[in-house]
LUMBA-17068 format. One record per residue (C-alpha): x, y, z; residue number from 0. Coordinates in steps of 0.1 Angstrom, whole numbers. Last residue first. Example, Ala and Ser with C-alpha at 12.3 -4.5 7.8 and 13.67 -1.06 7.14 Angstrom:
2
+-------+-------+-------+-----+
|     X |     Y |     Z | num |
+-------+-------+-------+-----+
|   137 |   -11 |    71 |   1 |
|   123 |   -45 |    78 |   0 |
+-------+-------+-------+-----+
***
This chain:
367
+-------+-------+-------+-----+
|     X |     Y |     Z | num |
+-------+-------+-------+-----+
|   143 |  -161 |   162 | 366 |
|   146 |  -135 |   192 | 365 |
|   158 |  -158 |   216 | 364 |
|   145 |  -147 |   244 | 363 |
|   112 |  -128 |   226 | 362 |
|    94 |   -97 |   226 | 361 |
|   100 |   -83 |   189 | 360 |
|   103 |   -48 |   174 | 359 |
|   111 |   -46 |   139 | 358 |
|   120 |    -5 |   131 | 357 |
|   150 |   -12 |   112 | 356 |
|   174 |    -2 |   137 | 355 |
|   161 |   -31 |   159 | 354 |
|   134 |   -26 |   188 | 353 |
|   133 |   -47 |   223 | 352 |
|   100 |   -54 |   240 | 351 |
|   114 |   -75 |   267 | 350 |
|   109 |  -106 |   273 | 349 |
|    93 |  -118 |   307 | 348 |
|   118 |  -137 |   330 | 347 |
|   112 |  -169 |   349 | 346 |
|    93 |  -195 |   328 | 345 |
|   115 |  -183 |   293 | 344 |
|   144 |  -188 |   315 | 343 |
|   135 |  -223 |   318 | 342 |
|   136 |  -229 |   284 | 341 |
|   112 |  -229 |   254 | 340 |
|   116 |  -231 |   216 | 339 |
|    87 |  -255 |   208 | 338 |
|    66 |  -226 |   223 | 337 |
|    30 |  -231 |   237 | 336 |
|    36 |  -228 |   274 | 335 |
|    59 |  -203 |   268 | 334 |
|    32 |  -180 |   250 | 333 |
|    28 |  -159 |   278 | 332 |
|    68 |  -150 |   285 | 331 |
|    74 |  -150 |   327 | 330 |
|    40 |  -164 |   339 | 329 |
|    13 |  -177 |   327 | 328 |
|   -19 |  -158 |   323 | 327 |
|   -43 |  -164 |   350 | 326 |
|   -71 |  -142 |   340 | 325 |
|   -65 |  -144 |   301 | 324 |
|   -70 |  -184 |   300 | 323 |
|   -39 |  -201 |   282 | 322 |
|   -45 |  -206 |   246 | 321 |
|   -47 |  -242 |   240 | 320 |
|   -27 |  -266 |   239 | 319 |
|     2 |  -275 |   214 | 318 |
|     9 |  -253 |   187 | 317 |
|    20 |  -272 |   149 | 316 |
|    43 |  -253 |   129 | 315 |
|    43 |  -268 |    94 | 314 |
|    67 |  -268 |    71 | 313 |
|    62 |  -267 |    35 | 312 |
|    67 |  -295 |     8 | 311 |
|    33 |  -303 |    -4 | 310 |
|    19 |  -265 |    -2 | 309 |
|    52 |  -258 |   -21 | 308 |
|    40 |  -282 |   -48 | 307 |
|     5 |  -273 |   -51 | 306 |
|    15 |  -234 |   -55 | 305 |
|   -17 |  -209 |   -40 | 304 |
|     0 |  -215 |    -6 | 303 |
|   -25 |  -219 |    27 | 302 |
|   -13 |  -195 |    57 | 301 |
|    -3 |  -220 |    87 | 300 |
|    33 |  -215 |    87 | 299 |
|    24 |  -178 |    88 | 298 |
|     4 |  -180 |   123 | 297 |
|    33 |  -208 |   136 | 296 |
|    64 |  -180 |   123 | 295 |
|    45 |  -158 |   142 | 294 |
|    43 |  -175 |   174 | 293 |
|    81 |  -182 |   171 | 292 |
|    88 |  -143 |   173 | 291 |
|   113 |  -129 |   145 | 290 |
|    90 |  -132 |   111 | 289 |
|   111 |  -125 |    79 | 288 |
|    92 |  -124 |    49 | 287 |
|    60 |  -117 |    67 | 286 |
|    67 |   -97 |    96 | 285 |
|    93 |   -74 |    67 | 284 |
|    67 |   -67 |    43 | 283 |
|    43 |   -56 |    64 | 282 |
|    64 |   -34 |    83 | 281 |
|    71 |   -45 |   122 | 280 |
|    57 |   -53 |   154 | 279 |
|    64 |   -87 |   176 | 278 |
|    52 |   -98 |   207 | 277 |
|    19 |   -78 |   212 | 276 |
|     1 |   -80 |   248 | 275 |
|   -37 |   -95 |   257 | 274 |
|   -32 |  -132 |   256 | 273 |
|   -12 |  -131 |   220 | 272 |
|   -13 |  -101 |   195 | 271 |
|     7 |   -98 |   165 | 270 |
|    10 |   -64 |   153 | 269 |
|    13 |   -53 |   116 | 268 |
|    25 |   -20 |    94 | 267 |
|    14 |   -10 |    62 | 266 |
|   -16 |   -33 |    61 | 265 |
|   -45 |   -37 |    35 | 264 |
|   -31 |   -68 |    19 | 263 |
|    -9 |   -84 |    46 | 262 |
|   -39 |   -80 |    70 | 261 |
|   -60 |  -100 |    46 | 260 |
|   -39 |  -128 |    41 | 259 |
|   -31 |  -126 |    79 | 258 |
|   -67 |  -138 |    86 | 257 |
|   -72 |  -136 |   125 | 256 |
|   -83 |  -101 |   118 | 255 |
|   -81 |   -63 |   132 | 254 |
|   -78 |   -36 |   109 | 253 |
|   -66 |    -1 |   119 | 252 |
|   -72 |    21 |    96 | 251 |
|   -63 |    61 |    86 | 250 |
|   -87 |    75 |    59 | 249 |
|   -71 |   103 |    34 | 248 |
|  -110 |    99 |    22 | 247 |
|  -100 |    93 |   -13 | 246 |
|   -72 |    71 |    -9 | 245 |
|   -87 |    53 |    21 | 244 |
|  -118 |    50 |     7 | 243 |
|  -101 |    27 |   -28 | 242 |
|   -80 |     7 |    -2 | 241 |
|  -113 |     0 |    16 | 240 |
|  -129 |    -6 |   -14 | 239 |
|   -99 |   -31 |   -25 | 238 |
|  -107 |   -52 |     6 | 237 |
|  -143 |   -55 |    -2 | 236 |
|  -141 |   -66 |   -37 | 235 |
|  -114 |   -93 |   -26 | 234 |
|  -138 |  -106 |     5 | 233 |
|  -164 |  -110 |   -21 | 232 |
|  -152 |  -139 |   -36 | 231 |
|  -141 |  -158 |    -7 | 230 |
|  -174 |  -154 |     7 | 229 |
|  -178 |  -132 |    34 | 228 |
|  -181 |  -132 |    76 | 227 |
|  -148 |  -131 |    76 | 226 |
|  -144 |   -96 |    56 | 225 |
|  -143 |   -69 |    81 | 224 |
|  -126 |   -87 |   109 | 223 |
|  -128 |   -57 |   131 | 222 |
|  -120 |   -26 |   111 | 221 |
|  -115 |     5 |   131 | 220 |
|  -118 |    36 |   114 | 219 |
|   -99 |    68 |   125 | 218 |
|  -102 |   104 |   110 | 217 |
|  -137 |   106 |   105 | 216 |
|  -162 |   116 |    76 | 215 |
|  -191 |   114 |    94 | 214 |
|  -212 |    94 |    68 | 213 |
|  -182 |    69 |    68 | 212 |
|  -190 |    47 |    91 | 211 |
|  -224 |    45 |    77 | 210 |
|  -208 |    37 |    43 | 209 |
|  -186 |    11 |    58 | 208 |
|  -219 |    -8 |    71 | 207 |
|  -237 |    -6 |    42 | 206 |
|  -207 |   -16 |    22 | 205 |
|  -207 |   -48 |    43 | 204 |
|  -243 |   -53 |    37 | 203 |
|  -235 |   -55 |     2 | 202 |
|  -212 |   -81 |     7 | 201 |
|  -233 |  -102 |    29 | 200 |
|  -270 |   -97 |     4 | 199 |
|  -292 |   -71 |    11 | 198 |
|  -329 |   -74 |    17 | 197 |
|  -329 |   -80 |    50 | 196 |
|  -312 |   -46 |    58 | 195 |
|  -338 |   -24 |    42 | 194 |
|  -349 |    -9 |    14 | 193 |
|  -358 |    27 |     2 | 192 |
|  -324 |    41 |     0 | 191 |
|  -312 |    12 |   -20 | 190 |
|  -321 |    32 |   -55 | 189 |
|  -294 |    58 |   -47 | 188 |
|  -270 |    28 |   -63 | 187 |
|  -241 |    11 |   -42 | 186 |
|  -205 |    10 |   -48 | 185 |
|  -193 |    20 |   -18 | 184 |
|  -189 |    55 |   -27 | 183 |
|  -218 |    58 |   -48 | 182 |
|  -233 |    49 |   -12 | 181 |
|  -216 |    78 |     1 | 180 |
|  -227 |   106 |   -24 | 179 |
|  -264 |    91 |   -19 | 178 |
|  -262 |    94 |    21 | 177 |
|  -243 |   132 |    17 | 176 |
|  -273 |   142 |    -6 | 175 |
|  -297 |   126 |    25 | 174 |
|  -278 |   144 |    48 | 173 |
|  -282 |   175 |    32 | 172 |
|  -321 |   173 |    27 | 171 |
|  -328 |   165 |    62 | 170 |
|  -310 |   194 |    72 | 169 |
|  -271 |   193 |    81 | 168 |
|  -251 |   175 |   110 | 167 |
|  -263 |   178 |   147 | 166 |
|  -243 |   146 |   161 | 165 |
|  -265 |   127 |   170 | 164 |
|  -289 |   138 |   131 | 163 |
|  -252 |   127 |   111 | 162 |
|  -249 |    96 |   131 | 161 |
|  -288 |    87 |   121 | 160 |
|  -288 |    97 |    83 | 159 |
|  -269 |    65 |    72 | 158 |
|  -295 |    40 |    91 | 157 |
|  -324 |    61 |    81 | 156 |
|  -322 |    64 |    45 | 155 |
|  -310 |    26 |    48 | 154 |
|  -344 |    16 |    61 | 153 |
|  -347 |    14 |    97 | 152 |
|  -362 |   -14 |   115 | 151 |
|  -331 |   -44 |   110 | 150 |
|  -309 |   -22 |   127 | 149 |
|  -272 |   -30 |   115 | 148 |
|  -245 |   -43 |   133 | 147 |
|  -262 |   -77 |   135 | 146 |
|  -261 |   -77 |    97 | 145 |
|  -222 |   -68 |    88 | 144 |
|  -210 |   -86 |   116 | 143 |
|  -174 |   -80 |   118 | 142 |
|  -182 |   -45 |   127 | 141 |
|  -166 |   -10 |   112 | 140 |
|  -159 |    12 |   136 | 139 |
|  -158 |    55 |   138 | 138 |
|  -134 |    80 |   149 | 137 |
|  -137 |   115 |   145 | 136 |
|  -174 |   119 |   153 | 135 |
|  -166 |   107 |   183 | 134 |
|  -153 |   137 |   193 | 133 |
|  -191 |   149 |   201 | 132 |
|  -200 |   124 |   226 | 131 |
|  -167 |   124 |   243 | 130 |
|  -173 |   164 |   251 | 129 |
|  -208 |   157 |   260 | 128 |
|  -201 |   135 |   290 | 127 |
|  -162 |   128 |   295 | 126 |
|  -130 |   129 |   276 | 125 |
|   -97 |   118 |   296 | 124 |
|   -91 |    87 |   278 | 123 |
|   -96 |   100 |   244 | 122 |
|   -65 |   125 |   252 | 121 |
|   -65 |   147 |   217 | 120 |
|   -30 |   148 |   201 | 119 |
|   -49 |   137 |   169 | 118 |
|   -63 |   109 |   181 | 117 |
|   -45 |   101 |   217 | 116 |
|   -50 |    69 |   238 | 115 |
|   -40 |    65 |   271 | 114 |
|   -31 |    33 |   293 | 113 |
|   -53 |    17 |   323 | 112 |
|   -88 |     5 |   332 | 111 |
|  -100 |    13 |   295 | 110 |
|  -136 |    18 |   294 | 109 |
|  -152 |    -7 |   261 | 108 |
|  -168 |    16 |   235 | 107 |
|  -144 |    44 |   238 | 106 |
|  -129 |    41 |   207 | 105 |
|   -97 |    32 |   216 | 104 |
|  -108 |     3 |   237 | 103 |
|  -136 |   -13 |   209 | 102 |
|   -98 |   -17 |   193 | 101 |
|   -84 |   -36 |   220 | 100 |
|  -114 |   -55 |   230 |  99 |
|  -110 |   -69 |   195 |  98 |
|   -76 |   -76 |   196 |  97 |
|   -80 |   -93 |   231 |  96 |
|   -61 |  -128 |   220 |  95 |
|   -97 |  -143 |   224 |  94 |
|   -95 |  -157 |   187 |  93 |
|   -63 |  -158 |   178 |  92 |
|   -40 |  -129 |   166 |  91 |
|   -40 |  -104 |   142 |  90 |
|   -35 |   -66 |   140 |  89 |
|   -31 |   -46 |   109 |  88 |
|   -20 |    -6 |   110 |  87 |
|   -30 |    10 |    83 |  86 |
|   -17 |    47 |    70 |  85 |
|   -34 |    78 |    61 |  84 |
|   -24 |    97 |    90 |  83 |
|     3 |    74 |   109 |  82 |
|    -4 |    54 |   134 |  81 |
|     8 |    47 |   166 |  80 |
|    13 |    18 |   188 |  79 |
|    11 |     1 |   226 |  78 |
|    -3 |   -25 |   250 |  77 |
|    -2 |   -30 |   282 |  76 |
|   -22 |   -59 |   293 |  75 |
|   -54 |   -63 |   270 |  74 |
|   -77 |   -91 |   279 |  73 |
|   -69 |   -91 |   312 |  72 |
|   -91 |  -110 |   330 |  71 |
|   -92 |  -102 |   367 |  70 |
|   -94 |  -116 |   402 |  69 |
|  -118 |  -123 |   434 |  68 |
|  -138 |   -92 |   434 |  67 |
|  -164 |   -96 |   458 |  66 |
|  -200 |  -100 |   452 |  65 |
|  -223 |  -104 |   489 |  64 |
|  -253 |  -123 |   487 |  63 |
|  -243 |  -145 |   461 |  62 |
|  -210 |  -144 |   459 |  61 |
|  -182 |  -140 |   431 |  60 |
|  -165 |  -112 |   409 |  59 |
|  -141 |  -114 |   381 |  58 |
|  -136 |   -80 |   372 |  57 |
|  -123 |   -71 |   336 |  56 |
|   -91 |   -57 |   327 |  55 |
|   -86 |   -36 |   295 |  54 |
|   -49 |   -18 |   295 |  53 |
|   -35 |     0 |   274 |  52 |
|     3 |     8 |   276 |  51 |
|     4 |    42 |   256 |  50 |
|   -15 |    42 |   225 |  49 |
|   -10 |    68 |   196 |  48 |
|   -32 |    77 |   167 |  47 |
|   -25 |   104 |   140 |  46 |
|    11 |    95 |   147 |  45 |
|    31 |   132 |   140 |  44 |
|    42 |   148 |   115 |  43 |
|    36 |   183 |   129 |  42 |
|    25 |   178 |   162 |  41 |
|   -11 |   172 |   174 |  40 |
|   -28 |   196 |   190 |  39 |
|   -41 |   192 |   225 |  38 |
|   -12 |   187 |   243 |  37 |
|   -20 |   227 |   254 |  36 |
|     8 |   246 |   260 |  35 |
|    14 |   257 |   303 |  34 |
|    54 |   254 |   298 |  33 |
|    54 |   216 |   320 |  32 |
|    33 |   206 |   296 |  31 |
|    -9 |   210 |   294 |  30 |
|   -31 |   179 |   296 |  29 |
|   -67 |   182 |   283 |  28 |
|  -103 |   176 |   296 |  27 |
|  -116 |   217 |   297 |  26 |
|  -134 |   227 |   327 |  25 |
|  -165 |   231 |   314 |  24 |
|  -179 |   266 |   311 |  23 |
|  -169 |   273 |   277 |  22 |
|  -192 |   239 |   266 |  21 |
|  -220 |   257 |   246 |  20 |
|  -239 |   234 |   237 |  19 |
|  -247 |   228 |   203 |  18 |
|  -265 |   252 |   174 |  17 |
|  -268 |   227 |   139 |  16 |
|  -240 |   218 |   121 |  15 |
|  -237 |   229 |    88 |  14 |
|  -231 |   204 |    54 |  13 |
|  -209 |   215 |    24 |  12 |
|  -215 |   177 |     9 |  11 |
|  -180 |   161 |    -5 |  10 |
|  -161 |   163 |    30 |   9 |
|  -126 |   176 |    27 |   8 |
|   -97 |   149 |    13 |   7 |
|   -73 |   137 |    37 |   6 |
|   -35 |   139 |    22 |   5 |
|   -24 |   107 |    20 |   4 |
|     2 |    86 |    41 |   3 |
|    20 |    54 |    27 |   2 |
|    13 |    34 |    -5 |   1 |
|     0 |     0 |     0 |   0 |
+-------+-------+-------+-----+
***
């Protein structure tokens, strides 16, 4: 993919409508040791950045009386940046935490630890109204193309509703801005009329990236945007995302268990396991030359379109499961799981180490 684009303005001259006025809130920002504002971002730098996340989630028991008797930490400490108008792909295996990850930086899940900054903006610091109308700026896209859309609302309806939260245009405007979307996607002004039932996977799919879109954001999280596809449509949908991304100046972060699709739409990748990434690097580089044994497993496991490299490949073959989230094991995570293991691997977490070229890895041996 190529790297940063310029965004594009908004297509439809809309107006907001009269909101509150918020002067006499005491504003939700960090200021420098020289009294500046944090708020704006730097010239050139990360559109998104995530300092050591964390998501934990209260185990409680009793029956009379709940007590908290432990935590699952489905994200530990986790951190990246993205550029403006890049994509950043993250993969693991199902329950790794990628998904509570992403639902994390918008908001939709409370982080119990960790900050996230969109645009030099502190997400995790914005309350009430304030987090209501930044939203606006980031925006998902679910794995679930039909359970993430209301099956009572035509598709008038379904694109016009963010635009009418958040106080956007007349009736007339957001319906223009609805049909300039849909074109967008791919999909005729004709559709307005009908109804999620009536579409099709891949056409819901578009639905659902055009309502992300209606606000024009800077951030769009992907969460397994194509698995619930054919094979055939997954293609059409991953090239519309490329094809938004260049004329929207979007910035992405993709999250999948498929690392054929992450390798397409990704400039950089993270590999997730039980709630931390162990290894971080270019696209290219992760998969021509992975450093952390449970990436070399994930790749060893991609199908090859050659019959007689298929035949002759080596597998990695895990053993076990993945270990449960709230009693994570200790020293490295996936140590349990690692046909490269020793005792110090038991005793010592890796560290999150970073070569010249940008690949960072969290590994002992650092294959």
């Amino acid at each position: 993919m190529s790297g940063p684009v310029e965004r594009a303005a908004p297509h439809v001259p809309v107006q907001r409508t009269e909101e509150p006025d918020l002067s006499t809130e005491e504003p939700d920002v960090d200021t420098g040791e020289d009294g500046v504002s944090a708020d704006a971002a730097t010239p050139g730098a990360p559109l998104l950045e995530v300092e050591d996340l964390e998501v934990h989630f209260p185990i409680r028991r009793g029956v009379v009386v709940e007590r908290t008797v432990g935590h699952v930490r489905a994200v530990d400490g986790v951190g990246l940046s993205i550029e403006a108008g890049g994509t950043y792909g993250m993969v693991g295996e199902s329950g790794c935490g990628k998904t509570t990850f992403g639902r994390a930086v918008l908001r939709i899940e409370q982080p119990t630890g960790g900050r996230v900054r969109l645009g030099g903006e502190d997400v995790t610091a914005l309350k009430g109204e304030r987090l209501r109308r930044f939203r606006s700026k980031m925006q998902m896209v679910f794995q679930d193309p039909l359970g993430s859309l209301n099956p009572r609302h035509n598709v008038d309806m379904l694109l016009s509703e963010p635009l009418k939260v958040h106080g956007i245009g007349s009736k007339e405007e957001r319906r223009k801005l609805a049909v300039e979307t849909l074109d967008a996607v791919g999909l005729p002004k004709s559709v307005l009329e009908r109804y999620p039932h009536e579409f099709s996977g891949g056409q819901r799919q578009r639905l659902g990236i055009a309502r992300a879109l209606m606000l024009r954001p800077d951030l769009i999280v992907c969460d397994e945007p194509v698995s619930a596809l054919d094979v055939s449509i997954q293609a059409q949908v991953m090239n519309l995302l490329d094809e938004l991304q260049g004329e929207f100046g979007l910035t992405y972060l993709v999250i999948a268990h498929d690392l054929a699709v992450v390798r397409h739409l990704s400039d950089r990748v993270g590999v997730m396991y039980l709630g931390k990434l162990v290894e971080e690097a270019d696209s290219e580089s992760i998969y021509e030359h992975p450093r952390h044994p449970y990436t070399k497993a994930l790749l060893s496991a991609v199908p090859q379109p050659d019959p007689e490299i298929e035949a002759n490949r080596e597998r990695i073959i895990l053993k076990g499961d993945l270990p449960s989230p709230a009693n994570p094991p200790s020293g490295c995570r996936f140590r349990t799981r690692c046909p490269w293991a020793e005792d110090v691997c038991a005793e010592v977490e890796p560290e999150w180490r970073e070569a010249a070229s940008g690949h960072k890895v969290a590994c002992h041996f650092d294959l």
